[in-house]
PyMOL commands that place a pseudoatom at each C-alpha (Angstrom):
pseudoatom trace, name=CA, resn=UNK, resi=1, chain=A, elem=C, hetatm=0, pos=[13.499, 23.750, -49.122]
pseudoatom trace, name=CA, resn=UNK, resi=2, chain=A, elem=C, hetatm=0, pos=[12.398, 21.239, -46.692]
pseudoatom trace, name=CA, resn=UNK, resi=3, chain=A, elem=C, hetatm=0, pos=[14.492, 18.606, -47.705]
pseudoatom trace, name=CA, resn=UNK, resi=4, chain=A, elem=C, hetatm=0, pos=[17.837, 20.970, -47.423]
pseudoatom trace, name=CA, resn=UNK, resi=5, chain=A, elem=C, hetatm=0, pos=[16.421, 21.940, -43.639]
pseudoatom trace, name=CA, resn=UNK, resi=6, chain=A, elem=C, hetatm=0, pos=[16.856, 18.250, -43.183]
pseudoatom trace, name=CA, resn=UNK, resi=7, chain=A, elem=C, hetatm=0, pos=[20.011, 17.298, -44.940]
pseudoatom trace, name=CA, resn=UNK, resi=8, chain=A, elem=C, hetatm=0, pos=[21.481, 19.911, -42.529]
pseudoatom trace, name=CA, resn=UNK, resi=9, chain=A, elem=C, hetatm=0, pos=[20.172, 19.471, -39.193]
pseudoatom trace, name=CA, resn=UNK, resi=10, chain=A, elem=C, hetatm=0, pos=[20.926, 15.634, -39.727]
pseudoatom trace, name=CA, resn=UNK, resi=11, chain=A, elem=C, hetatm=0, pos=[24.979, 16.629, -41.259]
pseudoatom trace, name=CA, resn=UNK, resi=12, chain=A, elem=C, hetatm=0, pos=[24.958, 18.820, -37.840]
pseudoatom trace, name=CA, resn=UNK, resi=13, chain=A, elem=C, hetatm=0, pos=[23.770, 16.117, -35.672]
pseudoatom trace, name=CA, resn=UNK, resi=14, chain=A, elem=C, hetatm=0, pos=[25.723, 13.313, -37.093]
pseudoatom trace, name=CA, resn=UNK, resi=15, chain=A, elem=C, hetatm=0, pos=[29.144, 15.621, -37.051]
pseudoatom trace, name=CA, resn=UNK, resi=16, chain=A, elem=C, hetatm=0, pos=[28.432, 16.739, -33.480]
pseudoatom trace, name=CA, resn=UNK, resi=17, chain=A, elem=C, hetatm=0, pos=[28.366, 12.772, -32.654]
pseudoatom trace, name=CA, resn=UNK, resi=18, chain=A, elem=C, hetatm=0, pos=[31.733, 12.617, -34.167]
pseudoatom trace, name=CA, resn=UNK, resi=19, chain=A, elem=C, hetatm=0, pos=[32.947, 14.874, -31.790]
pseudoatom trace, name=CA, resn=UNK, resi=20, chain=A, elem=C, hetatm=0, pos=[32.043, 12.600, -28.662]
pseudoatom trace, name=CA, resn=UNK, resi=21, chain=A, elem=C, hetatm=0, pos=[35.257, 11.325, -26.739]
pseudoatom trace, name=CA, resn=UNK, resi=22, chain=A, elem=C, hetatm=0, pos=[34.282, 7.805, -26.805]
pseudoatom trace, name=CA, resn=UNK, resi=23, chain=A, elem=C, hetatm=0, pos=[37.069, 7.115, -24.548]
pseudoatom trace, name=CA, resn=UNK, resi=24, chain=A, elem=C, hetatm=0, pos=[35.064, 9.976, -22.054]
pseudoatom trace, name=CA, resn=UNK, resi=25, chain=A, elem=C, hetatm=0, pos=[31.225, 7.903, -22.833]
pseudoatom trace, name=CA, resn=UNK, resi=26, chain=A, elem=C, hetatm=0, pos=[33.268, 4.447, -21.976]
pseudoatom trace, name=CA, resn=UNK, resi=27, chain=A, elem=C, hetatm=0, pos=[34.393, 5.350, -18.922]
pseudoatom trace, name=CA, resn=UNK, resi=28, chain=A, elem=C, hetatm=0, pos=[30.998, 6.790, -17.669]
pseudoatom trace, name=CA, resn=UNK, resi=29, chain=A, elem=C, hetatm=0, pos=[29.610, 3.062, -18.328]
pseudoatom trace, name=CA, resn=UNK, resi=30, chain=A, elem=C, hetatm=0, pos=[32.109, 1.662, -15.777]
pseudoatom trace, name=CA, resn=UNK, resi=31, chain=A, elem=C, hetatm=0, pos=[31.597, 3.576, -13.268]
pseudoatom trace, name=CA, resn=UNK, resi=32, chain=A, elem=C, hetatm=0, pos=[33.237, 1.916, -10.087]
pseudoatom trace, name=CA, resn=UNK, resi=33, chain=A, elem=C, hetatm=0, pos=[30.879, 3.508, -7.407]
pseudoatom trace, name=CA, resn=UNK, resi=34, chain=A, elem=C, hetatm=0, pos=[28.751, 1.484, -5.685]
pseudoatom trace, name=CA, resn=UNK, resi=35, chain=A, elem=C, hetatm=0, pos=[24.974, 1.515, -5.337]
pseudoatom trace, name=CA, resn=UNK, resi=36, chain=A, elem=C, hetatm=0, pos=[23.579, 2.528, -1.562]
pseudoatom trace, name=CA, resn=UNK, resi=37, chain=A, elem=C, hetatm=0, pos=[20.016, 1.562, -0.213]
pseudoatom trace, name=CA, resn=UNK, resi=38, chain=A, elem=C, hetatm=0, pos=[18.410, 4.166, 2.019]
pseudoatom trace, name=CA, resn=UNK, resi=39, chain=A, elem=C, hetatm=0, pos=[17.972, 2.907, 5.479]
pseudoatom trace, name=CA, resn=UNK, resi=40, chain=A, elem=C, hetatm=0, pos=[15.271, 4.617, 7.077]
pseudoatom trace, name=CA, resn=UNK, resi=41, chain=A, elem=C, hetatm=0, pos=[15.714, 5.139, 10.881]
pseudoatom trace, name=CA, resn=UNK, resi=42, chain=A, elem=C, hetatm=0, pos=[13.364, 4.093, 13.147]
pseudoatom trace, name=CA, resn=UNK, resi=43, chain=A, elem=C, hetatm=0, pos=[11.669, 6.870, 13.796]
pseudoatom trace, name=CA, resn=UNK, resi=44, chain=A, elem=C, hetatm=0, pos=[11.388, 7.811, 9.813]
pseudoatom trace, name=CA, resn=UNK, resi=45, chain=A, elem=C, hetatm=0, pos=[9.612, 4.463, 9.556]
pseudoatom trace, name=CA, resn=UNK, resi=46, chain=A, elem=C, hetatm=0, pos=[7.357, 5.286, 12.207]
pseudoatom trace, name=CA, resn=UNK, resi=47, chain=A, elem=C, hetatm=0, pos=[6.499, 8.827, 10.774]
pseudoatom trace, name=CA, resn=UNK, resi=48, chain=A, elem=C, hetatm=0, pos=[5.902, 7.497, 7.793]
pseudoatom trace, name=CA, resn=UNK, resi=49, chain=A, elem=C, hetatm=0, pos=[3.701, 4.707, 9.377]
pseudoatom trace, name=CA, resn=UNK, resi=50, chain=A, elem=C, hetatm=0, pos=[1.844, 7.559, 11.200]
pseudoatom trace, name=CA, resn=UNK, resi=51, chain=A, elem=C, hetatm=0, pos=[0.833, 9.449, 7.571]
pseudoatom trace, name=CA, resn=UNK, resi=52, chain=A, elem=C, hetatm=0, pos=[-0.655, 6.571, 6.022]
pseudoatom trace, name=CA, resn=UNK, resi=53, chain=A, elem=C, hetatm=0, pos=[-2.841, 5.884, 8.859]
pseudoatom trace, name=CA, resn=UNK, resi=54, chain=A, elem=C, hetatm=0, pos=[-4.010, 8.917, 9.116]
pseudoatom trace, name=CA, resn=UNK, resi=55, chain=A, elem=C, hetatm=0, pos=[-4.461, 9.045, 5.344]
pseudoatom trace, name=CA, resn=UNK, resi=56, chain=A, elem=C, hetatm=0, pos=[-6.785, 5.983, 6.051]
pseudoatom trace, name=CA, resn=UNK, resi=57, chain=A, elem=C, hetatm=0, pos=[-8.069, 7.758, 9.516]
pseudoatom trace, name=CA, resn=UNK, resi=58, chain=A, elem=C, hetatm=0, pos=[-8.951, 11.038, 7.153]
pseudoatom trace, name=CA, resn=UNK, resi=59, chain=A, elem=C, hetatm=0, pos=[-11.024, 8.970, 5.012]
pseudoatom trace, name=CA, resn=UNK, resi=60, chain=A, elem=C, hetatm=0, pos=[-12.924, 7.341, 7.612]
pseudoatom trace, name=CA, resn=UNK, resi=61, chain=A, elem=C, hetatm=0, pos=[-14.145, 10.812, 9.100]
pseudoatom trace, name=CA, resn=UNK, resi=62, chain=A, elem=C, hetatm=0, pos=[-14.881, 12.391, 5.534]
pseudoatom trace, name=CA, resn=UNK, resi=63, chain=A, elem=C, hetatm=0, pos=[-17.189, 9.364, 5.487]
pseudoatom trace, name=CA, resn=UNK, resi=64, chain=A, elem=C, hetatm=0, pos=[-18.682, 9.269, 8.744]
pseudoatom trace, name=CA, resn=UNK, resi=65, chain=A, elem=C, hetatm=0, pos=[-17.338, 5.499, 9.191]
pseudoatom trace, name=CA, resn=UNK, resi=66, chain=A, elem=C, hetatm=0, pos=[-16.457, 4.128, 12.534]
pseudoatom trace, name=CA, resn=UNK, resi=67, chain=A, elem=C, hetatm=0, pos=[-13.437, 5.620, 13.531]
pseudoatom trace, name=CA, resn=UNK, resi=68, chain=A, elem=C, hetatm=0, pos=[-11.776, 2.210, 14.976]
pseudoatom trace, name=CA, resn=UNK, resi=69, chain=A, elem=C, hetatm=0, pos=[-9.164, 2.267, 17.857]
pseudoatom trace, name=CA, resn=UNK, resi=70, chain=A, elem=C, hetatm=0, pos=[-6.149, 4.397, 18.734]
pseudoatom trace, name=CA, resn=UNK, resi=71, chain=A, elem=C, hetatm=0, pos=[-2.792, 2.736, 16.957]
pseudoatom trace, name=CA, resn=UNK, resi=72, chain=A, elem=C, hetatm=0, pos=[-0.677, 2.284, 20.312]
pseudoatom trace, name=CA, resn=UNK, resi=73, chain=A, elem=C, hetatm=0, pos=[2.354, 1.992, 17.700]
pseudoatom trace, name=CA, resn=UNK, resi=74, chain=A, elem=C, hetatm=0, pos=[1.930, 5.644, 17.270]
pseudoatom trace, name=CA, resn=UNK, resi=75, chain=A, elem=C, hetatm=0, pos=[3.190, 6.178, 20.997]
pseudoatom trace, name=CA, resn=UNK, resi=76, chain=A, elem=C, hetatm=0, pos=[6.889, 4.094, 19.907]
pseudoatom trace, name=CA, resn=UNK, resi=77, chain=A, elem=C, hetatm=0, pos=[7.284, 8.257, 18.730]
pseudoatom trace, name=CA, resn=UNK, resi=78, chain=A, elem=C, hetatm=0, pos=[8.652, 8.672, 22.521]
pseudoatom trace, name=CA, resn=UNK, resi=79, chain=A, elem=C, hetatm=0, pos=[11.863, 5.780, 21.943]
pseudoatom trace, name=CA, resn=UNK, resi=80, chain=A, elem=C, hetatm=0, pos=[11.964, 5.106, 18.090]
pseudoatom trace, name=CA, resn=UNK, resi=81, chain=A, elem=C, hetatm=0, pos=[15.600, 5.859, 16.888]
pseudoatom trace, name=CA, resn=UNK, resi=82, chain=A, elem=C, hetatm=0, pos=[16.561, 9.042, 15.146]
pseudoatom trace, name=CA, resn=UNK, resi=83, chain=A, elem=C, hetatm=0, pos=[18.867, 9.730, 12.318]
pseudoatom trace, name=CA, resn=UNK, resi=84, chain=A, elem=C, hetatm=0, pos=[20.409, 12.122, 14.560]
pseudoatom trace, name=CA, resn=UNK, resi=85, chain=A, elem=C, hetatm=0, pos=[19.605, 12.101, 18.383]
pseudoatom trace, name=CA, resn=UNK, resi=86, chain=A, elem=C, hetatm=0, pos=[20.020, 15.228, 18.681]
pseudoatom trace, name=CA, resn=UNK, resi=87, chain=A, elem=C, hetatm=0, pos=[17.226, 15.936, 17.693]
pseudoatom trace, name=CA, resn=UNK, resi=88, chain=A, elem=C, hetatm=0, pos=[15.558, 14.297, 20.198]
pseudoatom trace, name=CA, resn=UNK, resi=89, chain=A, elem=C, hetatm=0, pos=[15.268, 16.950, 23.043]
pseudoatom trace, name=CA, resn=UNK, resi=90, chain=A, elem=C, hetatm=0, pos=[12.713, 18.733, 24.884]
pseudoatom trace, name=CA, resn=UNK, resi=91, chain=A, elem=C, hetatm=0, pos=[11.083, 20.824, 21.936]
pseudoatom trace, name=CA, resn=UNK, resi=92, chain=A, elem=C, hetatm=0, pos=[10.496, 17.573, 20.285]
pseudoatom trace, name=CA, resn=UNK, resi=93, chain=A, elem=C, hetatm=0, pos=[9.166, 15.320, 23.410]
pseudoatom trace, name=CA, resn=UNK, resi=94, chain=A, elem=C, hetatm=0, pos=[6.777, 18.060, 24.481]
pseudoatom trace, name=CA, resn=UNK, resi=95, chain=A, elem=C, hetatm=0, pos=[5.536, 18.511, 20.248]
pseudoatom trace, name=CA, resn=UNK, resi=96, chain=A, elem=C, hetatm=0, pos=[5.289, 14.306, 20.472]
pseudoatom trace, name=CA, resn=UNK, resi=97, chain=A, elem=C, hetatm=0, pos=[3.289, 14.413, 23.903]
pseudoatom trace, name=CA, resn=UNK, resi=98, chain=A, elem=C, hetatm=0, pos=[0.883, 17.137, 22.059]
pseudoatom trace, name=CA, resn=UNK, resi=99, chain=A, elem=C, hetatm=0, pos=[0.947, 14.631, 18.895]
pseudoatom trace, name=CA, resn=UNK, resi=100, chain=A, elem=C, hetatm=0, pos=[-0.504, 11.634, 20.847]
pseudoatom trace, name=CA, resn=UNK, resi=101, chain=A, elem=C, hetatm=0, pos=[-2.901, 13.850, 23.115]
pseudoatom trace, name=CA, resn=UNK, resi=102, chain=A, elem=C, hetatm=0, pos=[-4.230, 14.846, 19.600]
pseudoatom trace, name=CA, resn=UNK, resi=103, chain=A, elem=C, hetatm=0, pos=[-4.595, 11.554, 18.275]
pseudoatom trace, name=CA, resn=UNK, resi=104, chain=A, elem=C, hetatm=0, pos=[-5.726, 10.147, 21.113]
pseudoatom trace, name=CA, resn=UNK, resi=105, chain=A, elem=C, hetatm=0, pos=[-8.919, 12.641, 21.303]
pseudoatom trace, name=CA, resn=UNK, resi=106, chain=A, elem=C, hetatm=0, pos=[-9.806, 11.659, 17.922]
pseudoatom trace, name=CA, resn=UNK, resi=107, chain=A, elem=C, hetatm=0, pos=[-10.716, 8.065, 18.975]
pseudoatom trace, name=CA, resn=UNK, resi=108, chain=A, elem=C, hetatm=0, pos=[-12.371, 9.284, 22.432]
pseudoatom trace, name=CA, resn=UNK, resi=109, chain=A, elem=C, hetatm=0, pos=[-14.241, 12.076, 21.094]
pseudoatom trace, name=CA, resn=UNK, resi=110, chain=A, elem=C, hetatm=0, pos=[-15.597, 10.994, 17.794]
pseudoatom trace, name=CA, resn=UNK, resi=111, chain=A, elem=C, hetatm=0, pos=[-17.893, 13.541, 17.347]
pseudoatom trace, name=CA, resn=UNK, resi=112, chain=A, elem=C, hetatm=0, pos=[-15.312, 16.304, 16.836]
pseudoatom trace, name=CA, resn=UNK, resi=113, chain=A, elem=C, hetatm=0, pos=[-12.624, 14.098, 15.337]
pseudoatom trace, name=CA, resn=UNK, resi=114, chain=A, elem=C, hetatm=0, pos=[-12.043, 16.748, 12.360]
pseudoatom trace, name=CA, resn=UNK, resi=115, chain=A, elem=C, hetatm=0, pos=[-11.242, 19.104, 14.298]
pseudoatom trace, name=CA, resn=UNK, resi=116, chain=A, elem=C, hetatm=0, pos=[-9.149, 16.829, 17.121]
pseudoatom trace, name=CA, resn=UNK, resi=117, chain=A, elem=C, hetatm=0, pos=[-7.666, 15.350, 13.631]
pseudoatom trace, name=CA, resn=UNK, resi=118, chain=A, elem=C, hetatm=0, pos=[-6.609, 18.979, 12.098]
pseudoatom trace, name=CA, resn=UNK, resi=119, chain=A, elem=C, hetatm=0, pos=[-5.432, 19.540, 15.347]
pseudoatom trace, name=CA, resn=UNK, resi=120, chain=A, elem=C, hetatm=0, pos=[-2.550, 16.879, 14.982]
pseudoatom trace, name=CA, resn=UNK, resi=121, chain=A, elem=C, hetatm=0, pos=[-1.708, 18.312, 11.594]
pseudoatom trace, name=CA, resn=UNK, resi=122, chain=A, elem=C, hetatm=0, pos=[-1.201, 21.077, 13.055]
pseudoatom trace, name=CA, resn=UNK, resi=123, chain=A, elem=C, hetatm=0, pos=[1.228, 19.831, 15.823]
pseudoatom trace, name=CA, resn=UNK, resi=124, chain=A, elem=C, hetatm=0, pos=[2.888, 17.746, 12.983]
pseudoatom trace, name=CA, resn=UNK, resi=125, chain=A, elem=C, hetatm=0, pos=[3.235, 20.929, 10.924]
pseudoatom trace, name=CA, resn=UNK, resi=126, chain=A, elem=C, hetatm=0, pos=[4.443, 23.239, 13.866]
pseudoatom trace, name=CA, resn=UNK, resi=127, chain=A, elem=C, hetatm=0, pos=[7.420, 20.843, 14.943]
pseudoatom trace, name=CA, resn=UNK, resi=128, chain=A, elem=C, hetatm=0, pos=[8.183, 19.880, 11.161]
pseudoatom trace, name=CA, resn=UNK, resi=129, chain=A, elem=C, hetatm=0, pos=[8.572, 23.781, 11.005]
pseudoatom trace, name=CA, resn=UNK, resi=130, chain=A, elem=C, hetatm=0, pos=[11.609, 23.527, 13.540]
pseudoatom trace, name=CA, resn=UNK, resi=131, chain=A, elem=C, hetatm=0, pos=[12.724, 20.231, 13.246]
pseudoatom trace, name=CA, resn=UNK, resi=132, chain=A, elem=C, hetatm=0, pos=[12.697, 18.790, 9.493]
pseudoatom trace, name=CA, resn=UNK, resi=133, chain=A, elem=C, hetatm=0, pos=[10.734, 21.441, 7.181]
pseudoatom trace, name=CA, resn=UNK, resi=134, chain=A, elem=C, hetatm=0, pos=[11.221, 18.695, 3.950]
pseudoatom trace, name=CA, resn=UNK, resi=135, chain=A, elem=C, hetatm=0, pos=[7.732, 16.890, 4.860]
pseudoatom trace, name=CA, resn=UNK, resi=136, chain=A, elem=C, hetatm=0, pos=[5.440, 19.847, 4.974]
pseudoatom trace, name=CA, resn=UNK, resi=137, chain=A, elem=C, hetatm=0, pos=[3.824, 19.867, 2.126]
pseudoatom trace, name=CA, resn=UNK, resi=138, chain=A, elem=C, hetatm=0, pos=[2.832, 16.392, 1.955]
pseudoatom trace, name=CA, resn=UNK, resi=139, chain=A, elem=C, hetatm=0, pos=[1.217, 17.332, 5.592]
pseudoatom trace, name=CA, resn=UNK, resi=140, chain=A, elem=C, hetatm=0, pos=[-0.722, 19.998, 4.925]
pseudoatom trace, name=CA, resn=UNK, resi=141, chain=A, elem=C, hetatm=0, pos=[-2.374, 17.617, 2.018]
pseudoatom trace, name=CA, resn=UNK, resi=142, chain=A, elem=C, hetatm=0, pos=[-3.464, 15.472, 5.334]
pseudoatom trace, name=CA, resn=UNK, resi=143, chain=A, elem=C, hetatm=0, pos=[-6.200, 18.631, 6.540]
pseudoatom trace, name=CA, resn=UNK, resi=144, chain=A, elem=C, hetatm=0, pos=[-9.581, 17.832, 6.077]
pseudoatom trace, name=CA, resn=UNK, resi=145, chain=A, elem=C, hetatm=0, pos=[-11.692, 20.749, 4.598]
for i in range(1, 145): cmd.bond("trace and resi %d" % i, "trace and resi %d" % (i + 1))
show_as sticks, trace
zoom trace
């Protein structure tokens, strides 16, 4: 019984092969369309700078390490380059000014930097929310518990 199972499902397969338009699967090989890189704008770049130090920074105050110094590249947020400039208007300069005040009590006030740090998630999350919802999730994984 087995054996016919098989001798069928492989007549099926091999006869729906047949039926291919190998003129159609040729055609898909050459495709003519180019590949495109990505280019990150400047301010992209910088965001994503911004996660993985504080991915770093998150670590350091789970562990009680030294907290280090402020990264003064974080405050290139106020003239990096958008993918659209537009987007660049007052909602997001005041959320950016909150961003650095944020960051910037983390590394003056060590003793409360989880909750100075969840505090810039927060302002992260809350212009994300208006501006470019996409990132969320993967900032809301940045929260110390």
């Amino acid at each position: 019984m087995k054996k016919y199972f098989l001798l069928i499902a492989l007549y099926f397969f091999l006869s729906c092969n047949k039926n291919v338009d190998k003129q159609e699967c040729n055609s898909n090989q050459k495709s003519t369309k180019k590949f495109e890189m990505y280019q990150m704008s400047e301010m992209a770049a910088l965001m994503e700078s911004m996660y993985f130090e504080n991915e770093k920074l998150k670590e350091r105050i789970k562990k009680g390490d030294t907290i280090g110094q402020f990264p003064s590249h974080f405050l290139n947020i106020h003239k990096a380059v958008m993918t659209d400039q537009s987007e660049n208007d007052q909602f997001f300069k005041e959320q950016a000014a909150l961003f650095i005040k944020s960051q910037e009590l983390i590394y003056k006030d060590p003793k409360n930097a989880k909750q100075h740090f969840n505090e810039g998630i927060n302002v992260c999350i809350s212009c994300h929310q208006v501006k470019c919802g996409g990132p969320i999730p993967k900032i809301k994984k940045l929260y110390i518990k």
